[in-house]
C-alpha positions as a Markdown table, in Angstrom:
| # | Residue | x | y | z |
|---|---|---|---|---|
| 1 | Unk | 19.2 | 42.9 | -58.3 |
| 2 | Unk | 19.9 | 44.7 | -61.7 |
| 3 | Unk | 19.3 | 43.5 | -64.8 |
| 4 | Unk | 23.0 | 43.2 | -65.6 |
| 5 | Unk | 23.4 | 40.7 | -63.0 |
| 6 | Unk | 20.4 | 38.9 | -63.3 |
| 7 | Unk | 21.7 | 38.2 | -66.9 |
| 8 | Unk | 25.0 | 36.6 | -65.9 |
| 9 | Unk | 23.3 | 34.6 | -62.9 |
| 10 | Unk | 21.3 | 33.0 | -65.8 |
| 11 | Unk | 24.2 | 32.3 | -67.9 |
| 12 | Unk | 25.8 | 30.7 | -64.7 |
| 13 | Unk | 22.8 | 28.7 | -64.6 |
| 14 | Unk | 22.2 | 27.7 | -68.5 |
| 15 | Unk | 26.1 | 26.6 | -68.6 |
| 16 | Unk | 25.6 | 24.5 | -64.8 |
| 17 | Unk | 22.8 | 22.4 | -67.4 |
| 18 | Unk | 24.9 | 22.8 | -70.3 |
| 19 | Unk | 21.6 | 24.3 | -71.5 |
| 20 | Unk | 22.7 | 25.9 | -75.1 |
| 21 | Unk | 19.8 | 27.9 | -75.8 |
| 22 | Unk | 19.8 | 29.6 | -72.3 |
| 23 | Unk | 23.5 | 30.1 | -72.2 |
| 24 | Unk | 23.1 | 32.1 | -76.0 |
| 25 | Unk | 20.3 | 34.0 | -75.2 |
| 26 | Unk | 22.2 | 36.0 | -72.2 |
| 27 | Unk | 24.7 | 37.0 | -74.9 |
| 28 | Unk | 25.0 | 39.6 | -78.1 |
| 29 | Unk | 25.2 | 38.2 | -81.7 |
| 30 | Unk | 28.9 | 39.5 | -81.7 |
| 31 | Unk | 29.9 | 38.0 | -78.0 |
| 32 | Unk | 33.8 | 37.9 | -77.5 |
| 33 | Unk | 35.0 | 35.4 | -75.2 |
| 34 | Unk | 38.7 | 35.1 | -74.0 |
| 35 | Unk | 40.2 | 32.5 | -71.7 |
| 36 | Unk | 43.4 | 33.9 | -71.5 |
| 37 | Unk | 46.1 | 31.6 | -71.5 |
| 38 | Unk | 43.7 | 29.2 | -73.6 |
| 39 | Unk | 41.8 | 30.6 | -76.5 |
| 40 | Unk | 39.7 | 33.5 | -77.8 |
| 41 | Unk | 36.5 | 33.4 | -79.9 |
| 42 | Unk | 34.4 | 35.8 | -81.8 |
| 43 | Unk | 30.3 | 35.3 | -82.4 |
| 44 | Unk | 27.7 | 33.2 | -81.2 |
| 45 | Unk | 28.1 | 30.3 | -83.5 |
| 46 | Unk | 32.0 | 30.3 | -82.3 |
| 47 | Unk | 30.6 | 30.4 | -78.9 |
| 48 | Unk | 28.1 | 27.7 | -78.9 |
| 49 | Unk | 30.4 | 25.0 | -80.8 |
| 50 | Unk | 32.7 | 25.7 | -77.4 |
| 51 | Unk | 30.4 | 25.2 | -74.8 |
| 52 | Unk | 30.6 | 21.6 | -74.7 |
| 53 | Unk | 34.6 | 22.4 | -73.6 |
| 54 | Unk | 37.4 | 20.2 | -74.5 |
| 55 | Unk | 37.1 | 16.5 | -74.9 |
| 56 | Unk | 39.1 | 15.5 | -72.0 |
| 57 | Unk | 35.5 | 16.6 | -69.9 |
| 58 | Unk | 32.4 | 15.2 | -69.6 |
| 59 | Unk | 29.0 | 16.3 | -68.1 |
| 60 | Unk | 28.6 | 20.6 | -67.3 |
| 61 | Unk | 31.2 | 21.9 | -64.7 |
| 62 | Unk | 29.9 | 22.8 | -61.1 |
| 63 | Unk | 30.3 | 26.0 | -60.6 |
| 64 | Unk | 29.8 | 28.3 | -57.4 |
| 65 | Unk | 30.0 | 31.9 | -57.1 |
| 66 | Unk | 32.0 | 33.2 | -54.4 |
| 67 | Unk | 31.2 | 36.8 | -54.9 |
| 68 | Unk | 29.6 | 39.1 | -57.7 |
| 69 | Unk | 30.1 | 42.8 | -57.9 |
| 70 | Unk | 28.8 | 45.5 | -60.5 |
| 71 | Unk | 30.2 | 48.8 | -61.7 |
| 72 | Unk | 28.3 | 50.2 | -64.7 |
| 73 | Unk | 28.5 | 47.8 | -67.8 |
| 74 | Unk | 30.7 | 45.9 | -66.2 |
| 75 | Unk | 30.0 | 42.5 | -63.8 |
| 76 | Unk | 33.1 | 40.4 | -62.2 |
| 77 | Unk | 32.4 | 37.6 | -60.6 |
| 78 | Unk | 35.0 | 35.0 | -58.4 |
| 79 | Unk | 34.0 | 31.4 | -59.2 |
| 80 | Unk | 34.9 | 27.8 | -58.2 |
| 81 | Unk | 34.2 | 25.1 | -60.1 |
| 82 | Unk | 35.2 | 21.6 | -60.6 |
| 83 | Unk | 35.0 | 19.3 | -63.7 |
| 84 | Unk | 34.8 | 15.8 | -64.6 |
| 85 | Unk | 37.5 | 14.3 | -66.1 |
| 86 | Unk | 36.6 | 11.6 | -69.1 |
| 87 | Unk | 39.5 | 9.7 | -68.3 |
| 88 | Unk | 38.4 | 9.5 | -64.7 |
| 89 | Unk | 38.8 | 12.2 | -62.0 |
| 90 | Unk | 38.5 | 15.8 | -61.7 |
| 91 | Unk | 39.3 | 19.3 | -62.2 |
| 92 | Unk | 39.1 | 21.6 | -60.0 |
| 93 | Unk | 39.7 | 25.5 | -60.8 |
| 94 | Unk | 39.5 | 28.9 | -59.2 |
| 95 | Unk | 38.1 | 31.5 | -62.0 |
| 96 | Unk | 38.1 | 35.2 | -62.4 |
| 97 | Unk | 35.3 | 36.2 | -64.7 |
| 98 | Unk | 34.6 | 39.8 | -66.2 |
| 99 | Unk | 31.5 | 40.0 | -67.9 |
| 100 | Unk | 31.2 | 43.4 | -70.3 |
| 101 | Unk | 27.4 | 43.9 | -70.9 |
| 102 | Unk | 25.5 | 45.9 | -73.5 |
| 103 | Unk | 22.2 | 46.7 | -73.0 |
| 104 | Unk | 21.3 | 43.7 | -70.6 |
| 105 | Unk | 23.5 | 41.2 | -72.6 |
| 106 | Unk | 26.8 | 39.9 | -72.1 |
| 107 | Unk | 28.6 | 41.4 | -75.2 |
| 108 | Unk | 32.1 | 40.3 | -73.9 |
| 109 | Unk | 33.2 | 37.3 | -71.4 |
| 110 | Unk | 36.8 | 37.6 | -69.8 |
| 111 | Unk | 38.5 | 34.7 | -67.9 |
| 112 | Unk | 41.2 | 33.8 | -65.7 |
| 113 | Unk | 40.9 | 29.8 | -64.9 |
| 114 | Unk | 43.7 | 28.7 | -62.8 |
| 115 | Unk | 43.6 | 24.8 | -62.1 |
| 116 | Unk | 43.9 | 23.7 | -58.4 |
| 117 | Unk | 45.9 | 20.5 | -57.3 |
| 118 | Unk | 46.7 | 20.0 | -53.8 |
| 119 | Unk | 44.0 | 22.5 | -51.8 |
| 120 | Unk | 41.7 | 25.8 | -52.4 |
| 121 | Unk | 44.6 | 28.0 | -53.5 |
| 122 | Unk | 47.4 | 25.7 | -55.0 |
Protein backbone atom coordinates (compact mmCIF):
# COMPACT_ATOMS: atom_id res chain seq x y z
CA UNK A 1 0.00 0.00 0.00
CA UNK A 2 1.70 3.46 -0.79
CA UNK A 3 2.09 6.07 1.32
CA UNK A 4 -0.47 8.24 -0.56
CA UNK A 5 -3.14 5.87 0.19
CA UNK A 6 -2.25 5.02 3.59
CA UNK A 7 -2.70 8.77 4.24
CA UNK A 8 -6.26 9.08 2.98
CA UNK A 9 -7.26 5.66 4.67
CA UNK A 10 -6.22 7.55 7.95
CA UNK A 11 -8.16 10.61 7.25
CA UNK A 12 -11.14 8.18 6.48
CA UNK A 13 -10.51 6.93 9.81
CA UNK A 14 -9.84 10.26 11.96
CA UNK A 15 -13.16 11.81 10.40
CA UNK A 16 -15.29 8.11 11.12
CA UNK A 17 -14.15 9.36 15.13
CA UNK A 18 -14.52 12.93 14.32
CA UNK A 19 -10.90 12.79 15.66
CA UNK A 20 -9.64 16.52 14.81
CA UNK A 21 -6.11 16.11 15.37
CA UNK A 22 -5.86 12.98 13.08
CA UNK A 23 -8.04 14.23 10.42
CA UNK A 24 -5.34 17.65 10.25
CA UNK A 25 -2.45 15.89 10.42
CA UNK A 26 -3.12 13.84 6.99
CA UNK A 27 -3.41 17.35 5.34
CA UNK A 28 -0.97 20.50 4.18
CA UNK A 29 -1.16 23.81 6.01
CA UNK A 30 -2.76 25.24 2.70
CA UNK A 31 -5.42 22.18 2.22
CA UNK A 32 -8.30 23.17 -0.28
CA UNK A 33 -11.45 21.45 0.10
CA UNK A 34 -14.45 21.80 -2.35
CA UNK A 35 -17.89 20.13 -1.99
CA UNK A 36 -19.10 21.16 -5.08
CA UNK A 37 -22.56 22.15 -5.15
CA UNK A 38 -22.04 23.18 -1.31
CA UNK A 39 -18.97 25.13 -0.32
CA UNK A 40 -15.24 25.61 -0.69
CA UNK A 41 -12.63 26.40 1.93
CA UNK A 42 -8.97 27.38 1.99
CA UNK A 43 -6.39 26.38 5.08
CA UNK A 44 -6.38 24.25 8.02
CA UNK A 45 -8.04 26.46 10.40
CA UNK A 46 -11.00 26.80 7.66
CA UNK A 47 -10.93 23.20 7.55
CA UNK A 48 -11.04 22.18 11.06
CA UNK A 49 -13.94 24.68 12.13
CA UNK A 50 -15.91 22.44 9.22
CA UNK A 51 -15.39 19.16 10.30
CA UNK A 52 -18.02 19.04 12.78
CA UNK A 53 -20.45 19.55 9.38
CA UNK A 54 -23.71 21.44 9.44
CA UNK A 55 -25.92 21.67 12.51
CA UNK A 56 -28.71 19.69 11.19
CA UNK A 57 -26.02 16.41 12.03
CA UNK A 58 -24.96 14.93 14.97
CA UNK A 59 -22.37 12.29 15.87
CA UNK A 60 -19.30 11.41 12.75
CA UNK A 61 -20.84 10.01 9.47
CA UNK A 62 -20.31 6.28 8.69
CA UNK A 63 -18.54 5.99 5.95
CA UNK A 64 -17.48 2.85 3.76
CA UNK A 65 -15.18 2.79 0.85
CA UNK A 66 -16.37 1.09 -2.07
CA UNK A 67 -13.22 1.24 -4.05
CA UNK A 68 -9.87 3.31 -3.93
CA UNK A 69 -7.60 3.78 -6.89
CA UNK A 70 -4.17 5.75 -7.30
CA UNK A 71 -2.55 7.48 -10.29
CA UNK A 72 0.44 9.48 -9.28
CA UNK A 73 -0.45 12.36 -6.79
CA UNK A 74 -3.70 11.74 -7.27
CA UNK A 75 -6.15 9.14 -4.95
CA UNK A 76 -10.11 8.85 -5.88
CA UNK A 77 -12.00 6.98 -3.83
CA UNK A 78 -16.08 5.95 -4.13
CA UNK A 79 -17.72 6.17 -0.68
CA UNK A 80 -21.05 5.55 1.08
CA UNK A 81 -21.88 7.00 4.00
CA UNK A 82 -24.82 7.76 6.06
CA UNK A 83 -25.55 10.54 8.72
CA UNK A 84 -27.57 11.21 11.62
CA UNK A 85 -30.01 13.60 11.36
CA UNK A 86 -30.47 15.95 14.78
CA UNK A 87 -33.93 16.27 14.11
CA UNK A 88 -34.23 12.54 13.96
CA UNK A 89 -33.38 10.28 10.95
CA UNK A 90 -30.83 9.90 8.49
CA UNK A 91 -28.79 10.71 5.60
CA UNK A 92 -27.73 8.68 3.41
CA UNK A 93 -25.18 9.72 0.48
CA UNK A 94 -23.09 8.23 -2.34
CA UNK A 95 -19.70 10.35 -2.61
CA UNK A 96 -17.08 10.80 -5.19
CA UNK A 97 -13.81 11.93 -3.53
CA UNK A 98 -10.53 13.05 -5.31
CA UNK A 99 -7.79 13.47 -3.00
CA UNK A 100 -4.66 15.61 -4.59
CA UNK A 101 -1.55 14.77 -2.47
CA UNK A 102 1.77 16.56 -2.01
CA UNK A 103 4.48 14.83 -0.61
CA UNK A 104 2.36 12.16 1.44
CA UNK A 105 -0.36 14.88 2.48
CA UNK A 106 -3.65 15.59 1.18
CA UNK A 107 -3.03 19.16 -0.21
CA UNK A 108 -6.42 19.26 -2.00
CA UNK A 109 -9.86 17.28 -1.15
CA UNK A 110 -12.54 17.18 -4.11
CA UNK A 111 -16.19 16.00 -3.57
CA UNK A 112 -19.24 14.99 -5.25
CA UNK A 113 -21.96 14.08 -2.32
CA UNK A 114 -25.19 13.14 -3.89
CA UNK A 115 -27.94 12.38 -1.15
CA UNK A 116 -29.92 9.02 -1.51
CA UNK A 117 -33.75 8.72 -0.82
CA UNK A 118 -35.55 5.79 -1.86
CA UNK A 119 -32.53 2.99 -2.59
CA UNK A 120 -28.60 2.70 -3.33
CA UNK A 121 -28.71 4.87 -6.46
CA UNK A 122 -31.80 7.27 -6.09
Amino acid sequence: MSQNIKTVNAYLDGFRKNDHEQILSCLTDDIKWTVFGAFQLTGKGAYDKAIDGAPEFIDPPRLEVVRMIEQGDVVMAELTGTAKRAAGGEMRMSMAEVFVMREGKIAERRAWVIVLKENDYR
